[in-house]
TORRO-257046 format. One record per residue (C-alpha): residue number from 1; z, x, y; residue in one letter. Coordinates in steps of 0.2 Angstrom, whole numbers. Layout:
N
   k     Z     X     Y r
 NUM     Z     X     Y A
...
END
This chain:
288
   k     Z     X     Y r
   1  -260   282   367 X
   2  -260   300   361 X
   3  -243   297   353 X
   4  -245   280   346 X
   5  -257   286   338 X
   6  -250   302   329 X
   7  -233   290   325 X
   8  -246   279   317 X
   9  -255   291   306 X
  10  -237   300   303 X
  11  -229   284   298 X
  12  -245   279   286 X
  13  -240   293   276 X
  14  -221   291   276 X
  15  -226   273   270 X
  16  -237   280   256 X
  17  -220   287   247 X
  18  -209   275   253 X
  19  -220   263   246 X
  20  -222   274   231 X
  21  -201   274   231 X
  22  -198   255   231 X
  23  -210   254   221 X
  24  -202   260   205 X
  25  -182   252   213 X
  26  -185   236   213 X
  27  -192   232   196 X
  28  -181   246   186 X
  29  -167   251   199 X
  30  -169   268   195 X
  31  -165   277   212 X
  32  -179   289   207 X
  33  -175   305   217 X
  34  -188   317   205 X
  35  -201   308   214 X
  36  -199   321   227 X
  37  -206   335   211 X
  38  -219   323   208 X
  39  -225   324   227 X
  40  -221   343   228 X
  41  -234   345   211 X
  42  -246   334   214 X
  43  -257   346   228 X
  44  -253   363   215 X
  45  -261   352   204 X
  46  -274   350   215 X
  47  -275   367   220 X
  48  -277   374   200 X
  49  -295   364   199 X
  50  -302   363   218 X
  51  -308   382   218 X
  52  -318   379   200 X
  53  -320   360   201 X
  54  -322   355   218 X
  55  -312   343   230 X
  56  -318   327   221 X
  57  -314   333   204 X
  58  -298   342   210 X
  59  -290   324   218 X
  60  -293   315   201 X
  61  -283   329   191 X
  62  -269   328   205 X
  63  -268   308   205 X
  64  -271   309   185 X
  65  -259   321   182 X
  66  -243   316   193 X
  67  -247   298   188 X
  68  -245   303   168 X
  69  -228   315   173 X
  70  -222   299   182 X
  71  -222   289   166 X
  72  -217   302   157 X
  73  -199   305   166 X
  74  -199   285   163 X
  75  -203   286   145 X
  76  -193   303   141 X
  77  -177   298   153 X
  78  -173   282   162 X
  79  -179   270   149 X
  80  -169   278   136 X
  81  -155   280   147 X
  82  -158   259   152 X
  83  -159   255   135 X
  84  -140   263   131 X
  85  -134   252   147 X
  86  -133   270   157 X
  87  -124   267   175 X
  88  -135   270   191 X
  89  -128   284   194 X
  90  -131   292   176 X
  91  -150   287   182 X
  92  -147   296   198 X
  93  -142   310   190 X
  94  -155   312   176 X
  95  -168   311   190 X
  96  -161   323   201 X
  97  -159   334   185 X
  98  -181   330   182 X
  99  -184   334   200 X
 100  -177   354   199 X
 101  -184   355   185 X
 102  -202   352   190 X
 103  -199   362   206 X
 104  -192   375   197 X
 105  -207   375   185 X
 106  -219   376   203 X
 107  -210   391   210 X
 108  -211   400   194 X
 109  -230   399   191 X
 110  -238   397   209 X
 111  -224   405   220 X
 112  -212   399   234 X
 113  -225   402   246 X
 114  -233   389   256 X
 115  -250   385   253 X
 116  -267   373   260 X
 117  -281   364   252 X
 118  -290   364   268 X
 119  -300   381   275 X
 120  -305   383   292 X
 121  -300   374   306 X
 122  -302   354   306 X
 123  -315   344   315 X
 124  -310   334   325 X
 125  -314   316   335 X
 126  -313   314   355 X
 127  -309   297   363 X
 128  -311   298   381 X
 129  -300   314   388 X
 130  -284   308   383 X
 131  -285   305   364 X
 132  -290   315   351 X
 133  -290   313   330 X
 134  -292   327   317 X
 135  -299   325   301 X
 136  -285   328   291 X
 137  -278   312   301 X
 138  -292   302   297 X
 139  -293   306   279 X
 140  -271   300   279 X
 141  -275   283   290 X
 142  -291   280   277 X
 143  -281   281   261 X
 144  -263   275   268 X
 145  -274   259   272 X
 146  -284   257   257 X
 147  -269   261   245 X
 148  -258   249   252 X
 149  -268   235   258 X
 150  -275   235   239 X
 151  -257   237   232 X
 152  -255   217   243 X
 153  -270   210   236 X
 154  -263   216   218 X
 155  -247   208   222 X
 156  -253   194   230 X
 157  -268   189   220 X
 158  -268   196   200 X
 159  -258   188   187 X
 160  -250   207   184 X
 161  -243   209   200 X
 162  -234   192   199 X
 163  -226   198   186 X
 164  -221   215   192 X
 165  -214   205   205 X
 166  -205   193   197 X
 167  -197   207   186 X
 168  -190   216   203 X
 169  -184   198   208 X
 170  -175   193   191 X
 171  -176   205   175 X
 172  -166   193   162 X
 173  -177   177   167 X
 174  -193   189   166 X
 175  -187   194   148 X
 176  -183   177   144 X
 177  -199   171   148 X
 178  -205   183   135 X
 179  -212   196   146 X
 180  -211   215   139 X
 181  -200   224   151 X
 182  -204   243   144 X
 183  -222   240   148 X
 184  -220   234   164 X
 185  -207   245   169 X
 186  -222   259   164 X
 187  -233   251   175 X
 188  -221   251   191 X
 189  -217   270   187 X
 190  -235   274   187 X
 191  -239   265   204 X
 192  -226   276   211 X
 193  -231   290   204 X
 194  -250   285   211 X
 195  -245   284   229 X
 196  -233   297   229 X
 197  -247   309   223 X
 198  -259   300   236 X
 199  -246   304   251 X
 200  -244   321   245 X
 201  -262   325   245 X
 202  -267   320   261 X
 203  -251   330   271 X
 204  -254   345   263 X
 205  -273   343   266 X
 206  -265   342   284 X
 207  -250   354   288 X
 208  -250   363   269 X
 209  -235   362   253 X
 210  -222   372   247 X
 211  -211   368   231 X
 212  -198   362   241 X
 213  -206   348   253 X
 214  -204   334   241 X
 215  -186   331   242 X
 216  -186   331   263 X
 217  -201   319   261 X
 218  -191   307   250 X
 219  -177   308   260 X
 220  -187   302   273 X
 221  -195   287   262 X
 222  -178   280   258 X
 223  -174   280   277 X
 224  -189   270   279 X
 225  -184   258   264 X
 226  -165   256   270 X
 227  -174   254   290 X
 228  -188   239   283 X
 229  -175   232   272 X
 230  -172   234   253 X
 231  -177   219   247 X
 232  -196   219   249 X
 233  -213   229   245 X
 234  -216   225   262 X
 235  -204   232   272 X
 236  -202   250   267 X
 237  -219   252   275 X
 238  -215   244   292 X
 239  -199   252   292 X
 240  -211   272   288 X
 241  -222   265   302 X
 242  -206   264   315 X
 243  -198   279   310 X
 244  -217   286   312 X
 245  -217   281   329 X
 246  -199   287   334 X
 247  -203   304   326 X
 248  -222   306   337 X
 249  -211   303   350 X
 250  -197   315   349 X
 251  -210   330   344 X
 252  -219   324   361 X
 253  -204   323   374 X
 254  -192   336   365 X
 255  -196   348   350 X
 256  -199   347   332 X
 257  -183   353   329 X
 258  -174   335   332 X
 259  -185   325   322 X
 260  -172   325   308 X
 261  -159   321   320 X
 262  -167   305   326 X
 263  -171   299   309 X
 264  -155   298   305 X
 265  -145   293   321 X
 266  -159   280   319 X
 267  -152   276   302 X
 268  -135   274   306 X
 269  -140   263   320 X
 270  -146   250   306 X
 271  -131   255   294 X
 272  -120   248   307 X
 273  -129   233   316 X
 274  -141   227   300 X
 275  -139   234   287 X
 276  -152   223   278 X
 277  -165   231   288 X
 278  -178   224   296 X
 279  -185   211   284 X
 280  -169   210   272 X
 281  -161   193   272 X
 282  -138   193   271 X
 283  -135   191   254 X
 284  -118   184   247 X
 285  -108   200   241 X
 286  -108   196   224 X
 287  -125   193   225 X
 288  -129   212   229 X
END
């Protein structure tokens, strides 16, 4: 039960920035690689107010702050580069180009050093003798389930969220229907940025941030996107809550140091036998 439950909480933060990920793909196809800086700045930002402001105050800058540098990088970069018919891989390359720079610009003024926002050591909650639950995981299962179980009721029921999706499933009909991309393409990056700051926030309340854990993390979220299928706001998270699992369960029979490993032997399992993932659907190949 003990690793069920760790995968669990480890996936629901892997599906934070997976969702955070697909979020921003499927309506713009922007293969948005610096939003591994925005999960890297969003606990220094975090850290500058929590000593003077308190936790509370110190969250809201974080989601704030990492949600108005997410539209930014749309505004300054991909939209531009969209509007001149830039190729996805000019995309790929400005954003990878965003993400050293904001890593760079963390290095510089807090330090390569890794760093908490929690003091002390965490409380904790017994289950019997075989089941235990920190804080820290707590505070990840709380806000991995209230982020994305609100994301599907904003999907499913508001007026907005029909039309982000119908933007992901056809941009020239949305446009033709009179719909203004540029603002809804703003809206998807600010989502992402949102739940890449909240998955942030809550791991490095748990195990602590350095500048460089947002490209591993994002690594993972596209893993967990390819595993759930590409296709779907859904299935990045249920493809995070296996590779959760399948990581709990390595660091429990083996070591830490072949979690990587798994991932991506697991990976390559569904390169080769489905490809679509788990909820994707075969798609003619002209139709890709």
């Amino acid at each position: 039960m003990q690793i069920l439950i760790n995968g669990l909480i480890s996936g629901s933060a892997i599906a934070l920035l997976a969702l955070a990920f697909q979020t921003v793909y499927l309506p713009t196809r922007v293969f948005f690689i610096a939003l591994g800086g925005l999960y890297s700045a969003a606990p220094y930002f975090a850290l500058a107010v929590e000593q003077t402001g308190g936790m509370g105050l110190a969250v809201a800058v974080s989601l704030v702050g990492v949600v108005g540098l997410s539209v930014f990088c749309e505004w300054a970069s991909h939209a531009r580069l969209a509007r001149r018919s830039a190729s996805d891989g000019a995309q790929l390359i400005a954003s990878l180009g965003i993400y050293i720079v904001i890593v760079q610009l963390i290095a510089i003024v807090w330090g390569n050093d890794t760093k908490t926002l929690r003091m002390g050591l965490d409380a904790t909650t017994e289950f019997g003798d075989d089941l235990v639950v920190t804080g820290a995981q707590w505070v990840t299962l709380i806000a991995a389930v209230l982020s994305i179980g609100g994301f599907a009721l904003f999907l499913l029921r508001s007026n907005l969220g029909l039309r982000l999706r119908a933007l992901a499933d056809n941009p020239i009909q949305f446009a033709l229907f009179g719909y203004n991309i540029d603002s809804h393409r703003l809206l998807a990056f600010a989502l992402g940025g949102l739940f890449a700051s909240v998955s942030a926030l809550v791991t490095a309340y748990d195990i602590g941030f350095d500048p460089y854990a947002g490209l591993h993390a994002v690594l993972l979220a596209v893993v967990a996107v390819i595993i759930g299928g590409q296709g779907s706001f859904s299935g990045p998270v249920l493809g995070a809550v296996l590779l959760g699992l399948l990581r709990a369960e390595v660091v429990w029979y083996g070591s830490a140091r072949w979690q990587d490993a798994a991932t991506f032997a697991l990976l390559a399992v569904f390169l080769l036998l489905r490809p679509q993932g788990l909820l994707g659907h075969k798609t003619r190949l002209e139709a890709v």
